[in-house]
C-alpha positions in Angstrom: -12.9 -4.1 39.7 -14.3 -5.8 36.8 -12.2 -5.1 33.5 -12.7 -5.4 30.1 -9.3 -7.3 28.6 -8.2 -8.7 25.1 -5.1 -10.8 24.6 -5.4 -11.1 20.7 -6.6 -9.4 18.1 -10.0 -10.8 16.7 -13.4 -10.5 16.5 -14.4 -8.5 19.3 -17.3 -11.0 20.5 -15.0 -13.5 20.5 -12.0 -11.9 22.0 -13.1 -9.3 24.8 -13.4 -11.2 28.7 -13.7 -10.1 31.6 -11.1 -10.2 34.6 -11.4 -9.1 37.9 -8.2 -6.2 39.0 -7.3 -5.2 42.5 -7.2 -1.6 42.8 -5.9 -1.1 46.2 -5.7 2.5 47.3 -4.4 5.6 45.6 -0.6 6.7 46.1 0.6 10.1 45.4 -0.4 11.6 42.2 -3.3 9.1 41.9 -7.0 8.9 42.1 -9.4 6.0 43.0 -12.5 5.8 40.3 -15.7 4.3 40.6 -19.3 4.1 37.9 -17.3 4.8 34.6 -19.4 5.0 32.5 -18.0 4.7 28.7 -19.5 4.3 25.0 -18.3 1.6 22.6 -17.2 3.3 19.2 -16.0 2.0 15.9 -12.7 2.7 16.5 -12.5 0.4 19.8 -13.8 -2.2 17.9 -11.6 -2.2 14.7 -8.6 -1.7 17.8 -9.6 -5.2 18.6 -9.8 -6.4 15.7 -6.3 -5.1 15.0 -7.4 -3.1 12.2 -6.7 0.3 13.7 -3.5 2.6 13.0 -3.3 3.0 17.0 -1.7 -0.8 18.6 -1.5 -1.0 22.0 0.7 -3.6 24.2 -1.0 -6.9 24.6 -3.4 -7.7 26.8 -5.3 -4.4 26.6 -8.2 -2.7 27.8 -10.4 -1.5 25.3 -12.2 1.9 25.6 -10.6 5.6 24.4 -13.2 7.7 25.8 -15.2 8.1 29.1 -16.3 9.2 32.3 -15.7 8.3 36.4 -16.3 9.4 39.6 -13.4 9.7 42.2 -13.9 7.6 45.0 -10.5 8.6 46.7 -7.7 10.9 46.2 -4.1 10.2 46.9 -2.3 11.7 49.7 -1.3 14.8 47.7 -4.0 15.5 45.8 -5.8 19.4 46.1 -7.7 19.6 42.8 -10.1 16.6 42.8 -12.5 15.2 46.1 -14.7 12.1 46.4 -17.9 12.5 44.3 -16.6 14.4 41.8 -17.2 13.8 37.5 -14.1 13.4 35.3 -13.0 12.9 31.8 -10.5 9.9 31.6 -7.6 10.6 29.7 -6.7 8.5 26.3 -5.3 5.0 26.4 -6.6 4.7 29.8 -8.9 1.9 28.7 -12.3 3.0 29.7 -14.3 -0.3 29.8 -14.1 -1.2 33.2 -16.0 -0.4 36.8 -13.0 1.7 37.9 -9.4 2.0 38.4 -6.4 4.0 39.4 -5.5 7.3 37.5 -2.8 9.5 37.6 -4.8 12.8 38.9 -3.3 15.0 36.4 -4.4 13.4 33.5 -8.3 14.0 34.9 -10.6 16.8 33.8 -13.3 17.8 36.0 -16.6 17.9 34.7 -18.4 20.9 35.5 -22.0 20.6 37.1 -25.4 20.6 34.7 -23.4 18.4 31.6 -25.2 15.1 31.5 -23.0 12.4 32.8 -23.7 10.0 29.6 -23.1 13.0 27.3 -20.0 13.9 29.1 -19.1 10.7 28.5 -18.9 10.5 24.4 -17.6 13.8 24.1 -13.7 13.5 23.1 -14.5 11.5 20.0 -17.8 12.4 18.3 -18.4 16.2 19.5 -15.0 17.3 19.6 -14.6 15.7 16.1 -17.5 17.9 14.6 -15.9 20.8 16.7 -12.6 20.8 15.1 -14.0 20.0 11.2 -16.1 23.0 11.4 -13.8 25.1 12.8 -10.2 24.3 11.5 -10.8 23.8 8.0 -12.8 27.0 6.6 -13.2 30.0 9.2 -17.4 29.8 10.3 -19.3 32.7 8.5 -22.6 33.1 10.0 -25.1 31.9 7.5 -22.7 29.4 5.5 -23.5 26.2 4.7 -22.0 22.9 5.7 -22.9 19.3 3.9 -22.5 16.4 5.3 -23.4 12.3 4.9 -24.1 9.6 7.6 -26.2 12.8 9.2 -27.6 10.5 11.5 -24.3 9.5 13.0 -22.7 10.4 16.3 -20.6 13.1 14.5 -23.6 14.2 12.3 -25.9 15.1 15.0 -23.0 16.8 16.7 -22.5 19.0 13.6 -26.0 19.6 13.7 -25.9 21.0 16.7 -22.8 23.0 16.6 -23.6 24.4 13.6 -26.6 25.9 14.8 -25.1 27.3 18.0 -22.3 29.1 15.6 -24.7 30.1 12.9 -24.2 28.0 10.5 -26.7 26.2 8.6 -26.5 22.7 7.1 -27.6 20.2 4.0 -27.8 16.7 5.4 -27.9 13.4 3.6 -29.3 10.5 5.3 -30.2 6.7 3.8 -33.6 6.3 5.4 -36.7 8.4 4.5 -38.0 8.3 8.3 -34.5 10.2 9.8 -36.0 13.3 7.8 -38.2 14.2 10.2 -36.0 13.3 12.8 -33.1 15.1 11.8 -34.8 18.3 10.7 -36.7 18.5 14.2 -33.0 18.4 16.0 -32.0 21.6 13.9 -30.9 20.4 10.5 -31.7 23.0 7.7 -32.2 20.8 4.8 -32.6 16.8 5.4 -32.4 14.9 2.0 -32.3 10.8 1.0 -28.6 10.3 -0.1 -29.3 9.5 -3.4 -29.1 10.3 -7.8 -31.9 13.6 -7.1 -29.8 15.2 -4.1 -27.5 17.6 -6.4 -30.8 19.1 -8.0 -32.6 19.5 -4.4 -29.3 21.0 -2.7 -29.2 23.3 -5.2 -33.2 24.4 -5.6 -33.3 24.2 -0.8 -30.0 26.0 -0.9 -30.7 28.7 -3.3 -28.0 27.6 -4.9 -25.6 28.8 -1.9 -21.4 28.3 -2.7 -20.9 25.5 -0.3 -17.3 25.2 1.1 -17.2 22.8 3.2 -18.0 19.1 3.2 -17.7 16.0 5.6 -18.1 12.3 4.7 -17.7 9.7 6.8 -19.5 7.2 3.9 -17.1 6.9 0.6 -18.4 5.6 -2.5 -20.7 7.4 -4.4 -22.0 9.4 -1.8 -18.8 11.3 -1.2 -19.2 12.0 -5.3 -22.2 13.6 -4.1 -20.7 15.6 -1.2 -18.0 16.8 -3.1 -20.0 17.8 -6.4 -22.1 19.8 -4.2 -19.1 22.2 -3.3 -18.3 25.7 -4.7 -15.3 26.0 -6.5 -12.1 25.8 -3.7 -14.2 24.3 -1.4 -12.8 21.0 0.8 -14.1 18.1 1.9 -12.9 16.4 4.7 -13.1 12.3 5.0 -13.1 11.1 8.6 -14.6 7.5 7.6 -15.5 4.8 5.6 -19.3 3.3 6.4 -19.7 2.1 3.0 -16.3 0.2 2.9 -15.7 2.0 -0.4 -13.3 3.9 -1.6 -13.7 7.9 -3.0 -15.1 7.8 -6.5 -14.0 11.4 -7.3 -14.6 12.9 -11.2 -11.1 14.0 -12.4 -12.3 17.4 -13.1 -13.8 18.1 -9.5 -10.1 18.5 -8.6 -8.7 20.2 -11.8 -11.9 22.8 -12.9 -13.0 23.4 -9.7 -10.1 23.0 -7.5 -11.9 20.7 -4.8 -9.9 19.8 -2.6 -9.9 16.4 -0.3 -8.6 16.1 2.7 -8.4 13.3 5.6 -9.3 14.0 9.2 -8.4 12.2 12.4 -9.5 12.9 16.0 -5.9 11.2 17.1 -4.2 13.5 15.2 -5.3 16.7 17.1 -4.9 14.9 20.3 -1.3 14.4 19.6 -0.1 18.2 19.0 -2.7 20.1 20.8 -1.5 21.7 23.6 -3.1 21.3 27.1 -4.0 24.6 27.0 -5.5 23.9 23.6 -7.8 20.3 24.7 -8.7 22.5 28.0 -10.2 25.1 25.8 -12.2 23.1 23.5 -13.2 20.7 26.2 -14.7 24.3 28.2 -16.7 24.8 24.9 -18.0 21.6 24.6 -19.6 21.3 28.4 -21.0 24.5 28.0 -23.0 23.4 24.9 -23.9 20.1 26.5 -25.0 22.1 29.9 -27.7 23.9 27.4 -28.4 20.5 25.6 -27.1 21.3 21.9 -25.8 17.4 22.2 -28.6 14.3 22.4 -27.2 11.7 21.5 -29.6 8.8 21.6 -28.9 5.9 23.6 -30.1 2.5 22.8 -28.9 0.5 25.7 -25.6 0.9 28.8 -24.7 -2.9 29.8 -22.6 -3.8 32.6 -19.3 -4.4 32.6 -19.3 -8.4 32.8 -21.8 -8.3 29.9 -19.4 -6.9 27.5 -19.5 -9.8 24.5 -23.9 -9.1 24.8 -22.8 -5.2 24.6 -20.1 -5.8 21.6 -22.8 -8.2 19.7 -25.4 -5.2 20.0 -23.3 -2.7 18.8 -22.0 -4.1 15.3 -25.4 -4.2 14.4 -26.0 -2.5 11.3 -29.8 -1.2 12.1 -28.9 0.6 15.7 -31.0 3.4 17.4 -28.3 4.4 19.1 -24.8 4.2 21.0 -24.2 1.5 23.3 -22.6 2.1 26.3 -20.6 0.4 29.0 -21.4 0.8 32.9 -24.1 1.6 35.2 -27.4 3.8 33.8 
């Protein structure tokens, strides 16, 4: 099977090749996959570039979320048959045509979730799951803001939001994703810019927001955070801006703001099984009914991973690039 490795940390067009792996047949426990299918996110590419929190042993596959097909099931294995849809586990190493699993660490996919959308799931979905629900309990009607709107966790929030009843104020940095994003379900779709506060305030009815998510830093976390009521948080799951929170002193001491980080990994690591099972069973069933879109601007193969990695630092992106067969 072809497989994605890098030996040292670098740029990720210059250090990602691609080696060919014998699989052989599955043992005991195990599962053969074929056609995974996986996305290439910002966190796999700072991995690579060694700038991530998470090191793994060198040479590594890249890849923490995806989905396969088993093509054969070891001699003891009841729960999974040939032709079935799975979510890999994490630090499986996802870019690659297929491998060896341990069967336990699998989660069917249930029938009618697209396989592509299955396939980003764990990161950008289940992200905007958690953040809206863990943070301040969902009132129908409440309002949620948010920056980078038009990222893979923004449309997710859009769409989760709706299908839980809450509504949402989302900032964007070009004037053509207005129409875009308020045509996928957002309530109010505003240029992240100086007039934002004033709009929020006139489109909202001046509503107490409690909740905020940035993913952007700078100045346009000011902005997400001076739009919350007093004892509202905002949660910062990112950095697109490469700058740090510019926070007035008296968002924190009049109106008791307060700002906290958020990590995907973190969850992952002291949630139960019981607990990923259950959020995972949410999740299909929204994709099933299509809350989740996620545009896709291109899926490469395998053995044209530095072409795939090239495409997806560009800045100017329609959306995710993905690794595997269409």
């Amino acid at each position: 099977m072809k497989t994605v490795i890098y030996r040292q940390y670098g740029a990720p067009a210059e250090t990602v090749e691609v080696i060919d792996v014998e699989t052989g047949a599955p043992g005991p426990g195990q599962v053969l996959l074929h056609d995974i299918l996986a996305p290439i996110n910002p966190a796999d590419l700072n991995t690579i570039e060694g700038k991530y929190p998470v090191r793994y042993p060198l040479p590594s596959t890249p890849g923490i979320e995806g989905v396969g097909r088993v093509a054969q099931v070891g001699p003891d294995v009841t729960d999974l048959k040939p032709g079935m849809a799975v979510l890999l586990p994490h630090a499986y190493g996802t870019w690659r045509e297929g491998g060896i699993v341990e069967a336990a660490k699998l989660l069917p996919i249930p029938e009618g979730v697209p396989y592509a959308e299955a396939a980003m799931i764990k990161v950008n979905p289940a992200s905007a799951w958690r953040m809206l629900h863990d943070y301040v309990a969902p009132q129908p009607g409440a309002w949620v803001i948010q920056n980078a709107a038009n990222s893979g966790v923004g449309r997710a929030v859009i769409g989760i939001a709706k299908k839980i009843g809450l509504r949402t104020v989302n900032l964007v940095r070009r004037p053509e994703l207005i129409e875009e994003l308020t045509a996928a379900g957002g309530d109010v779709v505003l240029l992240d810019n100086a007039d934002a506060l004033e709009e929020i305030k006139t489109r909202t009815d001046r509503a107490k927001i409690m909740l905020g998510l940035n993913s952007v830093g700078g100045e346009s976390a000011t902005r997400v955070a001076s739009a919350l009521a007093h004892g509202g948080k905002m949660l910062t799951f990112g950095a697109m801006s490469r700058r740090p929170l510019l926070l007035p002193t008296g968002l924190l001491i009049f109106k008791d703001i307060q700002i906290l980080g958020f990590w995907m990994t973190n969850w992952y690591q002291k949630a139960s099984e019981a607990e990923r099972n259950a959020m995972f069973g949410d999740l299909f069933e929204l994709a099933k009914t299509g809350v989740f879109k996620t545009p896709v601007e291109k899926v490469y193969p395998v053995e044209e991973i530095r072409q795939a990695v090239t495409h997806a630092l560009q800045g100017s992106r329609g959306g995710k690039i993905l690794i595997g067969k269409a």
